[in-house]
C-alpha positions as CSV (number, residue, x, y, z in Angstrom):
1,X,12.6,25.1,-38.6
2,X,9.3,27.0,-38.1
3,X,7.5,23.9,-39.3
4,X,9.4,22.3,-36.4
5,X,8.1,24.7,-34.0
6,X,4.3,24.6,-35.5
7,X,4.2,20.6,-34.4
8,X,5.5,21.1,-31.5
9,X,2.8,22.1,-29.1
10,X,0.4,19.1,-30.9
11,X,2.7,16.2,-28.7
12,X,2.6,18.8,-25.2
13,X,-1.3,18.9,-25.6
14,X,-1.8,15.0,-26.2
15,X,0.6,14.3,-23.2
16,X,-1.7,16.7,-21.0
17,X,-4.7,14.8,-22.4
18,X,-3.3,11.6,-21.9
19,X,-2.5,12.8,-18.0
20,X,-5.9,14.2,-17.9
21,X,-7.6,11.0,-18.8
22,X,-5.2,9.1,-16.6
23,X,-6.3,11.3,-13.6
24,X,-10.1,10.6,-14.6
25,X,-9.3,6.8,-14.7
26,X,-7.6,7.2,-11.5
27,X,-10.5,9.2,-10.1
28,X,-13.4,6.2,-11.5
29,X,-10.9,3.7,-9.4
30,X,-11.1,5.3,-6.1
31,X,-14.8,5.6,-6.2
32,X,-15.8,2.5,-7.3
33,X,-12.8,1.3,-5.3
34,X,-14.7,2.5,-2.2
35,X,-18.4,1.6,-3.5
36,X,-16.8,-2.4,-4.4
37,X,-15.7,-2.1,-0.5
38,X,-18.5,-1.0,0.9
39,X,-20.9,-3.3,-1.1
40,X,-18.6,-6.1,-1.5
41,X,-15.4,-6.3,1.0
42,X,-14.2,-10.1,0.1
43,X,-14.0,-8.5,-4.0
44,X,-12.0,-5.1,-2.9
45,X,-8.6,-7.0,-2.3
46,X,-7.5,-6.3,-6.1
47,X,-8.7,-2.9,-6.5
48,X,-7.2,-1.8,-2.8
49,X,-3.7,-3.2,-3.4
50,X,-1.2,-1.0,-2.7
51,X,0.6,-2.5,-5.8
52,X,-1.8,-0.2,-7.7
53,X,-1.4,3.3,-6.1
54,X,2.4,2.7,-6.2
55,X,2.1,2.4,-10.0
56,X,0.0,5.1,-10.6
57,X,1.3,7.1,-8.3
58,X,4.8,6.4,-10.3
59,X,2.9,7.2,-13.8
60,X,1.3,10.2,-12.3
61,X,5.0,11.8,-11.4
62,X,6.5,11.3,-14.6
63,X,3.6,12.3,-16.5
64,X,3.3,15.5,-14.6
65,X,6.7,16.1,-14.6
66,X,7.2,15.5,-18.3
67,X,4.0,17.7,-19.1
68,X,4.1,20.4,-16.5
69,X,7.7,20.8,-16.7
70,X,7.9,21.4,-20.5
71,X,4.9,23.7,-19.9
72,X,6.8,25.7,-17.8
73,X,9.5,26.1,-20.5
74,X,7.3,26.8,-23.4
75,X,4.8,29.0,-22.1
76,X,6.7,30.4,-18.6
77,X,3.8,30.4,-16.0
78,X,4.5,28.4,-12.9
79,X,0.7,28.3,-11.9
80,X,-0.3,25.0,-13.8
81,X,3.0,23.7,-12.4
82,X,2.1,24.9,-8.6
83,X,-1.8,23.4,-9.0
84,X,-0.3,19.9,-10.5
85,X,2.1,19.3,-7.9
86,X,0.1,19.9,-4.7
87,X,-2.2,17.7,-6.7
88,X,1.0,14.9,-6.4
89,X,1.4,15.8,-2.7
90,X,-1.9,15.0,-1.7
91,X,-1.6,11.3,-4.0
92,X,1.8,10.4,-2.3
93,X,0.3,11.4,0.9
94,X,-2.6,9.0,-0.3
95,X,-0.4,6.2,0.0
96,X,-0.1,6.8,3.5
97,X,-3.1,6.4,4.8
98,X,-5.3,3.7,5.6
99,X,-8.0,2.5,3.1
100,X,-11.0,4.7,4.1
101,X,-12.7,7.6,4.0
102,X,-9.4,10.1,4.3
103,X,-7.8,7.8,2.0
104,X,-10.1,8.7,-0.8
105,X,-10.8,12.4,-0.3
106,X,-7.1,12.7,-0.6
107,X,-6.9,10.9,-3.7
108,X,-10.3,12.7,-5.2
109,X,-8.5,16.0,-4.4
110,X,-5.1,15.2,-5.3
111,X,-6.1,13.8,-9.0
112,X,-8.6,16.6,-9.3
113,X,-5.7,19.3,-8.5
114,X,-3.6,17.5,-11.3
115,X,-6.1,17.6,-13.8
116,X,-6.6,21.3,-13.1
117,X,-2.8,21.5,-13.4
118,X,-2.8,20.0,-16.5
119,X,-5.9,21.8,-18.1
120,X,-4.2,24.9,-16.9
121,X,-1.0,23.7,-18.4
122,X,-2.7,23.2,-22.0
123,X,-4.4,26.8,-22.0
124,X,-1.3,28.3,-21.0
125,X,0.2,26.7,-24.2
126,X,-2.4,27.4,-26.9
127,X,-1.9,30.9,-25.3
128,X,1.7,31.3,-25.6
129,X,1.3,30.0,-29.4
């Protein structure tokens, strides 16, 4: 059993990691989302489809939820939890909004605030260990 318990923090840090990394690629889309526009409008369609934020908005949730949730459990503080969901706000709000300028500062923010959530979530864990 206490091996059980050992192992058990390795899969909640790779989960944050993977949502980490996810937020970065999600970051590097929106920028060069916006620089493809600006330079290039007639190549944007594929990058701009909604199609896309609805996905990742979708993997974002579970991810967060999965990840922050258990966090909560393991290690009790509600703070990486608080930081990764206004994080998801500001992305569902995202969708929302026109392509532009308000569009991306509230993705930039939102994925940035759920990173934070989730780099808060894996301190709190090695912590609690």
């Amino acid at each position: 059993m206490a091996n059980n318990s050992a192992s058990s923090p390795a899969p909640r840090g790779r989960l944050d990691r993977v949502a980490i990394a996810l937020s970065a690629l999600c970051l590097a889309h929106c920028l060069a989302s916006a620089v493809v526009l600006a330079l290039f409008a007639s190549l944007a369609g594929p990058l701009l489809d909604d199609r896309v934020h609805e996905v990742g908005l979708g993997i974002a949730v579970i991810l967060g939820a999965v990840a922050l949730g258990r966090g909560l459990r393991t290690h009790g503080q509600r703070l990486p939890l608080i930081v990764g969901s206004a994080g998801l706000v500001l992305m569902a709000l995202d969708i929302l909004l026109p392509h532009g300028p308000g569009e991306v500062g509230a993705t930039v923010a939102g994925v940035t605030l759920l990173a934070i959530g989730h780099v808060l979530n894996q301190r709190a864990a090695r912590a609690a260990a």
